[in-house]
C-alpha positions in Angstrom: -80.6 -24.1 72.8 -78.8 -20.6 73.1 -75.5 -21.6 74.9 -75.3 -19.2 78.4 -72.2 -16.8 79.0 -69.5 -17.8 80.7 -70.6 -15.8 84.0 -74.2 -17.4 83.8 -73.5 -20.7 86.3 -71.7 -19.0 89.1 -74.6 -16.0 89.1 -77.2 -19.1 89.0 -75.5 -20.5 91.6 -75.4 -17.8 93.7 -79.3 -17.4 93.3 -79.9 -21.3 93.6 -77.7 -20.8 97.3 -79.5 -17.5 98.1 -83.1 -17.9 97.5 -84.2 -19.6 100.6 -81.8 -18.2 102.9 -84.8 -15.8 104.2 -87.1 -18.9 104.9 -83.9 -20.6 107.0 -82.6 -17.4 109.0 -85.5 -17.7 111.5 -83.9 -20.9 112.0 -80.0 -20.0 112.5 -80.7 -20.3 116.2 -81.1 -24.3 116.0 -79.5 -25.0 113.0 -76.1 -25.7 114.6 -75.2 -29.4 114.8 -76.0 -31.4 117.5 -72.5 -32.5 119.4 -71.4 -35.8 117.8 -69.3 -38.0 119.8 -65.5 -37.6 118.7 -63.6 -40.0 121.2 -63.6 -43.3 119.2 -62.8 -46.4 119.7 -63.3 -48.9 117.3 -64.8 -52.6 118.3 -62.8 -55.4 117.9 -63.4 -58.2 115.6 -66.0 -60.3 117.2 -68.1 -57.2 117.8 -67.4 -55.5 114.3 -69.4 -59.1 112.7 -72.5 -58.4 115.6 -72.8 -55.0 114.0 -72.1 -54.3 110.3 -74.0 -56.7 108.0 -72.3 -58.2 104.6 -75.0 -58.4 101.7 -75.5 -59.0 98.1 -78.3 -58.5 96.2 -80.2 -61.2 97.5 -79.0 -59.8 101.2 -77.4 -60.6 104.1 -75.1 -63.3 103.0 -73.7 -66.4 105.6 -71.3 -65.6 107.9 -68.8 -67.6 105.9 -69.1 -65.8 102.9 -69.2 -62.2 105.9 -65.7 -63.6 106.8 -64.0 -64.1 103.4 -65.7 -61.1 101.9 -63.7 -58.8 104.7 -60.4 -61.3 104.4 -60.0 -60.1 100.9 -60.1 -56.6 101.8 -57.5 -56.6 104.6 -55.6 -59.1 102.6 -54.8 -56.5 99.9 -52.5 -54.4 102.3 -52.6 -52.5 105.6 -54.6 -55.1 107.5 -54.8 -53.5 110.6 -55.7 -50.6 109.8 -58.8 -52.1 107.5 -59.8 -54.1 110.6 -59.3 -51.0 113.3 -61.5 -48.7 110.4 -64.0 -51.7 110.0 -64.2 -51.4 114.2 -64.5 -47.6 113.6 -67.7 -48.1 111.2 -68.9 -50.9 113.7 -68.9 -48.7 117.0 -70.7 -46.0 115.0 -73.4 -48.1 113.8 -73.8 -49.3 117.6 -73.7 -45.8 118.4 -76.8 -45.2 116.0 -78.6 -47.9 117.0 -80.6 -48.4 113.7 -82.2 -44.9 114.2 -80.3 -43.1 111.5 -80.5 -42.8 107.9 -78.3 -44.8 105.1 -76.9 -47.3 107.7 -77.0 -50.3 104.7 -74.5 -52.5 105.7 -71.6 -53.4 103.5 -72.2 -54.2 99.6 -69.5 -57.0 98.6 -68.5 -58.2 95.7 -68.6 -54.5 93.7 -65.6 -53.2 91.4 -65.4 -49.4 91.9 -63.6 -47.2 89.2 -62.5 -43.6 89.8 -63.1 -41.0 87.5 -61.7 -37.5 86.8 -63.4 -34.3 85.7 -66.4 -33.9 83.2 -65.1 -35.5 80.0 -64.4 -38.8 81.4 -67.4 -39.5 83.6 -69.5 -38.0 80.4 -67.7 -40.7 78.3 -68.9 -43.4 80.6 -72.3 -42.3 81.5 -73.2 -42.3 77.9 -71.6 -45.6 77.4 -73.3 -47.2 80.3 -76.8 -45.6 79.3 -76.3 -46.6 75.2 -75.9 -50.2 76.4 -79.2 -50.2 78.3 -81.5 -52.4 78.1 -84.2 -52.3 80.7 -84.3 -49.1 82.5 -82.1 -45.8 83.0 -82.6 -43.8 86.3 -81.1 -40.4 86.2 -81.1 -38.1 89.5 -79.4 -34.4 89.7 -79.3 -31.3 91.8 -78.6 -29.7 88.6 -79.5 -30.6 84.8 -79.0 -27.7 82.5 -80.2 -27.7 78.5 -77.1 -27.5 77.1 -73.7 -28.7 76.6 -72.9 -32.3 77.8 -76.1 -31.8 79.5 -78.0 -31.9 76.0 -76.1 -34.8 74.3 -77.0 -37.0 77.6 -81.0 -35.2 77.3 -80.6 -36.6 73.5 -79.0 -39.8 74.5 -82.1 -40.3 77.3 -84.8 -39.4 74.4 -83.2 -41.8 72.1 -83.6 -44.8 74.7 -87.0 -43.9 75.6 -87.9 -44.4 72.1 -86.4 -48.3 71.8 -88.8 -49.1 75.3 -86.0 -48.6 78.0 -87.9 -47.1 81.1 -86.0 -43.8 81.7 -86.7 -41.6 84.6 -85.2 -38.4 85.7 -85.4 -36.7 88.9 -83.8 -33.3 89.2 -84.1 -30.7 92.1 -86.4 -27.7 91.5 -83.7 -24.7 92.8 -81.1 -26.7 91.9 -81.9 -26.5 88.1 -83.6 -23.0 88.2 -81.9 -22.3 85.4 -83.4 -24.3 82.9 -86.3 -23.9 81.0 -89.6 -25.3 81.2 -89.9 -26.6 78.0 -87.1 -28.4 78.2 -88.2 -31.0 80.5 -91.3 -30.9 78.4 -89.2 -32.1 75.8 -88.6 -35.0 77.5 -91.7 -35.8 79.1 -93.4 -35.7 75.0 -90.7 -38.2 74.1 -91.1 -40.8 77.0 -89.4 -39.9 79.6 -90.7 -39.8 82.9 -89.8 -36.2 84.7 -89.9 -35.7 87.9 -88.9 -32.0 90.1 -87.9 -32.4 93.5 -90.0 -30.0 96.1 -91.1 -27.7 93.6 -90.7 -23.9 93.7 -94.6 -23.2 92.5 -96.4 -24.9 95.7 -99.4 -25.3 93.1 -97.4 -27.4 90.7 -97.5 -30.7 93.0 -99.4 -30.2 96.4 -97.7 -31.8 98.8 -94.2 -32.2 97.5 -93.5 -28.2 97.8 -90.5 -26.9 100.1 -87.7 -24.6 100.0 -84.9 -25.4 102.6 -84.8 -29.0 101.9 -83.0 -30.1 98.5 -82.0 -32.9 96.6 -78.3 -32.8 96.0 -77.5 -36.1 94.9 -76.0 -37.0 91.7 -76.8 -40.4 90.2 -77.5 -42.4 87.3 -78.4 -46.2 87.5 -78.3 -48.0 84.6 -80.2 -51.6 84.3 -79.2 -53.7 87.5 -75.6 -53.3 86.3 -73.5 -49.8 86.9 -74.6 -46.6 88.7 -72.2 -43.2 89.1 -72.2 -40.9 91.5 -69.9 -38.4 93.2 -69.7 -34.8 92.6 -70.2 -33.9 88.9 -74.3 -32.3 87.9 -75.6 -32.3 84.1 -74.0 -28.9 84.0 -72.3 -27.1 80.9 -69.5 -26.2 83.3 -68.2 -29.6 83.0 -67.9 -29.4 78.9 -64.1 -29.5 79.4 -62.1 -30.7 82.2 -59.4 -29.3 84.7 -56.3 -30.1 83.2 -55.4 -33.0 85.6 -54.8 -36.3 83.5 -55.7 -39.4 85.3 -54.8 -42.8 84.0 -56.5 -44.9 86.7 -54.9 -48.3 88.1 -54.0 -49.6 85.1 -53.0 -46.0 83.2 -50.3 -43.8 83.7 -50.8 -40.8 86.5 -49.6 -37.3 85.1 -50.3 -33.8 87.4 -51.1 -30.9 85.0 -52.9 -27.6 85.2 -54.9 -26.4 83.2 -54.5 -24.8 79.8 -53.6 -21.0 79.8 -56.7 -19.4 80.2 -58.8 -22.1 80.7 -61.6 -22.4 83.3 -62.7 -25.9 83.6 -64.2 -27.5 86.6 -62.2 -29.8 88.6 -64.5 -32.9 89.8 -64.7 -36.8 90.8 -66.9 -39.7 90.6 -67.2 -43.4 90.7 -68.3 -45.8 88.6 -69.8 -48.6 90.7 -70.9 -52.3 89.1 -72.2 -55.0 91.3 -74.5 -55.9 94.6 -74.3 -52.2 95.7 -76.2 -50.8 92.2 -79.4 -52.5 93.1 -79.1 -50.2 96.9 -78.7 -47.5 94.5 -81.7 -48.0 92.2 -84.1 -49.0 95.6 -82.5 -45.2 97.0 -84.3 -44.2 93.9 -87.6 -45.4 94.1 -87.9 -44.7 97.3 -87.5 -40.5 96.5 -89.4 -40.7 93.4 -92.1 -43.0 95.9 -92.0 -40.1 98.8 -92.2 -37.3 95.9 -95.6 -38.5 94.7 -93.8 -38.5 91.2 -95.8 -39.7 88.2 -94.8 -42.5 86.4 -94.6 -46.0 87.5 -91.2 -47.2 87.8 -90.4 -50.7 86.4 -89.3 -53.6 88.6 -85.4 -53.9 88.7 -84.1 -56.8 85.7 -82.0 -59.0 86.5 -77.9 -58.3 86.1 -76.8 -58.6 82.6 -75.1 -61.8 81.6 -71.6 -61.6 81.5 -71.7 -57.7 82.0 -69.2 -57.2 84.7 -66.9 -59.7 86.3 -68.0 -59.8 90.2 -65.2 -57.5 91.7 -63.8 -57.8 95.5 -64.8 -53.7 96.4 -66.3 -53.6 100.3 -68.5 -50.8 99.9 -71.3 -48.6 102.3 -73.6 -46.8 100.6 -74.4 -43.5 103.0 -78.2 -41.9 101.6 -79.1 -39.0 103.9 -82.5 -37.6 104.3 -82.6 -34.6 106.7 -85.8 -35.8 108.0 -84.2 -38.4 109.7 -81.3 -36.3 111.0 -77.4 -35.5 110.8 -76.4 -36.6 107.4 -74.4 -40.1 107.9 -71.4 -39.4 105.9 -70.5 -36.6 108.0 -70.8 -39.1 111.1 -68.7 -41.9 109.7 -66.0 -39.5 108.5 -65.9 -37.7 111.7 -65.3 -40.8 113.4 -62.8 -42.1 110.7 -60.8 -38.8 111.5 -60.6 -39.2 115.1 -59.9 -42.5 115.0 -57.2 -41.7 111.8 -53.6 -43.3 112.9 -51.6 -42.5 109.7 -53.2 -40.0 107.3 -56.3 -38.0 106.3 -56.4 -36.5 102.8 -59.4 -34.3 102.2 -60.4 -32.7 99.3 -63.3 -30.6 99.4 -65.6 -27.8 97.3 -67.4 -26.8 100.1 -65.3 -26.8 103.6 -67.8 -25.2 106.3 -68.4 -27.9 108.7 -68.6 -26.3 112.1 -65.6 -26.4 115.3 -66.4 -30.0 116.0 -65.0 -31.6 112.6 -62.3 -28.8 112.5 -61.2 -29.8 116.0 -61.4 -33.2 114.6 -58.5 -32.5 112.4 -56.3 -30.5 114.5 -56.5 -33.2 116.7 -55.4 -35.5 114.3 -52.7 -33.5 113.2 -51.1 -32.5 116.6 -51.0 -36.7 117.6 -49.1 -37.0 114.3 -51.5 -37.8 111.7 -50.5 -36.7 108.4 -53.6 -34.1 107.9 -53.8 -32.5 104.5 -56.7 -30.5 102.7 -57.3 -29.6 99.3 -59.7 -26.6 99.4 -60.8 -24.4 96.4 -58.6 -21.2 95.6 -61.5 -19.7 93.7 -64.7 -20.4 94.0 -68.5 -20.6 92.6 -69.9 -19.6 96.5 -67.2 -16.8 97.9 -68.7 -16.8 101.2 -68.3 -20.5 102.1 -65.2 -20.0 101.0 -64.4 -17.5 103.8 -66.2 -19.6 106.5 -63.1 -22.5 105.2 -60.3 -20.1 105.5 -61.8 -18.4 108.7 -60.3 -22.3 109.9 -56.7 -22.3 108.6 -55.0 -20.6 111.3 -56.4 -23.2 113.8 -55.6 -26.1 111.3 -52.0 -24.5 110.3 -50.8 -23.8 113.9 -52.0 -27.7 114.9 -49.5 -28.9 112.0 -52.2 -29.5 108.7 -51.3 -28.6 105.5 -54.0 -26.9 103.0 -53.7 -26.7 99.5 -55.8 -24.1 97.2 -56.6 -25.1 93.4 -56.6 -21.6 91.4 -56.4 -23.4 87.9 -59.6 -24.9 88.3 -62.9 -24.4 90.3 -62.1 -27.5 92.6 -66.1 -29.5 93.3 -65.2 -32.6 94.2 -66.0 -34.1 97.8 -63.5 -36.9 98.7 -61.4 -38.4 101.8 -59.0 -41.1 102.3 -58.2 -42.3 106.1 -55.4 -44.3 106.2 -55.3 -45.1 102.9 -58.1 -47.7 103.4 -61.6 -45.8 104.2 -62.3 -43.8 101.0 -65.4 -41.6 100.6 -66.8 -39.9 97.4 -70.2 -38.6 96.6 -72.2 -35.5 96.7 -72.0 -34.8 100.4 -69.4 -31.3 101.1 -68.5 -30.4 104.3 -71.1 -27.5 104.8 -74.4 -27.0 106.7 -76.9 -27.4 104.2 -74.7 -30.9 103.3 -74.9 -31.7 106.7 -78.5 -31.5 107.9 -80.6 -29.9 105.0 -79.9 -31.8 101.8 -80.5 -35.2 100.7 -77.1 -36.4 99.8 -75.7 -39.6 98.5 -72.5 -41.1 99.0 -70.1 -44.5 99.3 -67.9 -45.6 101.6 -65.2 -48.2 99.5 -63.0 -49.9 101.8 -59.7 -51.2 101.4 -56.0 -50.7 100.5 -56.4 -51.1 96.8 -59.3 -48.1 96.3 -57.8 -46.3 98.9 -54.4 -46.0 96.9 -55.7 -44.8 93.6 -57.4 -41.9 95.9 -54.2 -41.3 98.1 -52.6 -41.2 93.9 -55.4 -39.4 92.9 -54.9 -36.6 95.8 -51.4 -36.4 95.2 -52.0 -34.9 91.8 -54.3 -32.4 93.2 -51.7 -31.1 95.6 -49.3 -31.3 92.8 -51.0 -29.0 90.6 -52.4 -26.5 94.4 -50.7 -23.9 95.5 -49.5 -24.8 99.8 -51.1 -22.4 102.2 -48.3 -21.4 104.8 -48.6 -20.5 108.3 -46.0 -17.4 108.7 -47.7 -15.8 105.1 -51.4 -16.9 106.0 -50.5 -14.9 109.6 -49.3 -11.4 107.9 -52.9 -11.7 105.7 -54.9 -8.3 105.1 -57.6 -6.8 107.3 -60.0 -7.3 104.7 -59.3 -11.3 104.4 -59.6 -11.2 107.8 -63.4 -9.0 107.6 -64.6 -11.5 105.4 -63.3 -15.0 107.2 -65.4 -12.9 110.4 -68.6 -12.7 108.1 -68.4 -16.3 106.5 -68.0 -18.0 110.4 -70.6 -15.6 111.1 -73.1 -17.1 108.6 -71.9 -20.3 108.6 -75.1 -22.3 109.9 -76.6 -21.1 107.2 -74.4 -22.2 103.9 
């Protein structure tokens, strides 16, 4: 395939964010969030067991294994906070009462591996898929036909060709962009293609829609590693940002990018263990509600010897705005207000409404250490200027925000404490909120948490700090534009 210019993705994103705003202004009046509850207190221990379940894949496990499962966590550091965040994720699952979307429980015994920009979550992805041996399940709000996107299209072909079951489910506005044929492509070579809510209402009756997307990014590979985060099959990602990032065991090293160079700053996970199998069943049950053809095969078992079980606490959060306020934005609300030492948030898309914003002042003016990473450019300029119509409220209360201008920054990300650590493909804007369905995970723990606390250290390192006394003395026409993004803001 032609490769696109270098102006193509952010006018295809603009159309992707723009074509069924006319279908959702009729419903600006009622699209505001509901009022979440924002004075938390978090259950003690004997009532955090009663109301977060530990599982595996076989499910809930015995309340012995419940009890040492959670002692590893708080025993790698910052044990009360671990146990005061486990309270805070207790009191909100009371709160929900079952009635809400991607409640789940708590995965144990899952290693969780961060990783930075295009390049290396590419590198693994193809790894993981290349070693397949059963099935491949590949889900995107995005997949373009070249680029990175290409060698993994190639890589997917390939497999279907040695009997691995692959299916691919990708959004219908969110991949406007991409031509026909080449999902045709795939389908003639095995692999079983599926659009989410199609554009054409004649293409599969009963699956068409406009307002609500699929904006989860995920592949599943066997019963033995899954990725998701922030990062689409997108050309975009063909090169990275500039920040080097060594993981645990690897040297940490800020750096911008190249002179001249305009790569996409990202994040996402690499996940092994109980909480892949949550993943993969999150898949059937979309490609199930979709009416997709294909039949998907029944999970395999875990590979021999393919990962050593790992000592990661994690929550898988799926939300399905049929069932209501995503459940990412909950938990992290409550994690905020509940926040006793820190919140680090790094974010592509910051429009969440007063409530969260208060959320953070709040934390801030009690003492919290309350920093956001925010982009300096951007793919959307309008969200952009809903985000900074909040900085003078978030600057005056004692937060610090960063901008990246190197890079355009897309990851979605918080730590709380340094021991409640989020990443996925849920931002902190409406259609995140209450019209997408988004994935994320929740990994708990001091160990995680301080690779992403490392991890957003960099980031600032390589931002440029947002000041209160300059951001004050800032033009009329900033201040025009912040007034139109508030404005619109239930709609982004």
């Amino acid at each position: 395939m032609a490769g696109r210019s270098s102006t193509a993705p952010s006018r295809v994103t603009e159309l992707r964010r723009w074509l069924w705003l006319p279908v959702v202004t009729s419903m600006a009046s009622c699209s505001f969030l509901p009022r979440q509850a924002t004075e938390v207190q978090s259950l003690p221990a004997a009532q955090t067991a009663q109301q977060l379940t530990v599982k595996d894949r076989a499910g809930a496990v015995s309340p012995q294994a419940e009890r040492q499962a959670l002692a590893q966590v708080r025993g790698e550091g910052r044990a009360a906070l671990v146990q005061h965040h486990l309270g805070v994720l207790a009191a909100e699952a009371a709160a929900a009462d079952g009635s809400g979307s991607g409640s789940g429980g708590l995965y144990r015994g899952n290693t969780a591996r961060l990783l930075v920009d295009g390049p290396a979550t590419f590198q693994a992805m193809k790894e993981a898929v290349a070693a397949a041996r059963h099935r491949v399940l590949v889900e995107f709000y995005i997949v373009e036909d070249d680029g990175v996107a290409a060698e993994m299209a190639e890589l997917l072909r390939r497999k279907a060709a040695e009997g691995v079951a692959v299916a691919l489910l990708y959004d219908s506005i969110g991949s406007l962009g991409t031509d026909a044929a080449f999902f045709e492509g795939l389908r003639q070579a095995g692999v079983a293609v599926c659009e989410f809510n199609p554009v054409n209402p004649i293409s599969r009756p009963g699956s068409w829609g406009l307002v609500q997307r699929n904006h989860r990014k995920m592949v599943a590979v066997d019963s033995d590693v899954a990725f998701t985060g922030g990062i689409n099959l997108s050309q975009v990602y063909d090169r990275g940002s500039g920040l080097r990032w060594g993981g645990s065991s690897g040297s940490r090293k800020a750096g911008a990018a190249a002179a001249g160079e305009r790569g996409w700053r990202d994040t996402q996970v690499e996940l092994r263990g109980p909480v892949v199998t949550g993943m993969t069943t999150l898949f059937r049950e979309t490609w199930m509600q979709q009416a997709c053809k294909g039949t998907l095969p029944p999970a395999p078992p875990p590979t021999p010897g393919a990962a050593a079980p790992g000592q990661r606490v994690v929550q898988l959060v799926a939300s399905d705005p049929s069932t209501g306020v995503n459940p990412t934005y909950t938990r992290l609300l409550r994690a905020v207000a509940a926040a006793q030492r820190s919140v680090y948030l790094t974010m592509a898309y910051f429009a969440p409404g007063p409530e969260m914003v208060q959320a953070l002042a709040d934390a801030a003016l009690r003492g919290v250490d309350v920093q956001l990473v925010l982009p300096g450019r951007s793919d959307v300029a309008l969200v952009q200027h809903a985000a900074r119509s909040y900085y003078a409220q978030l600057l005056q209360a004692g937060a610090q925000i960063h901008e990246v201008d190197h890079a355009v920054m897309h990851a979605k990300t918080a730590v709380v404490d340094g021991v409640f650590s989020t990443v996925g493909s849920s931002n902190l804007d409406w259609r995140s909120i209450v019209g997408n369905n988004e994935i994320d995970v929740i990994v708990l723990g001091d160990d995680f948490g301080s690779e992403m606390e490392a991890l957003f250290r960099q980031d600032v390192g390589s931002a440029r700090a947002i000041d209160a006394p300059t951001w004050q003395r800032r033009g009329l026409r900033q201040r025009l534009l912040e007034g139109l993004g508030r404005a619109l803001e239930p709609l982004l």
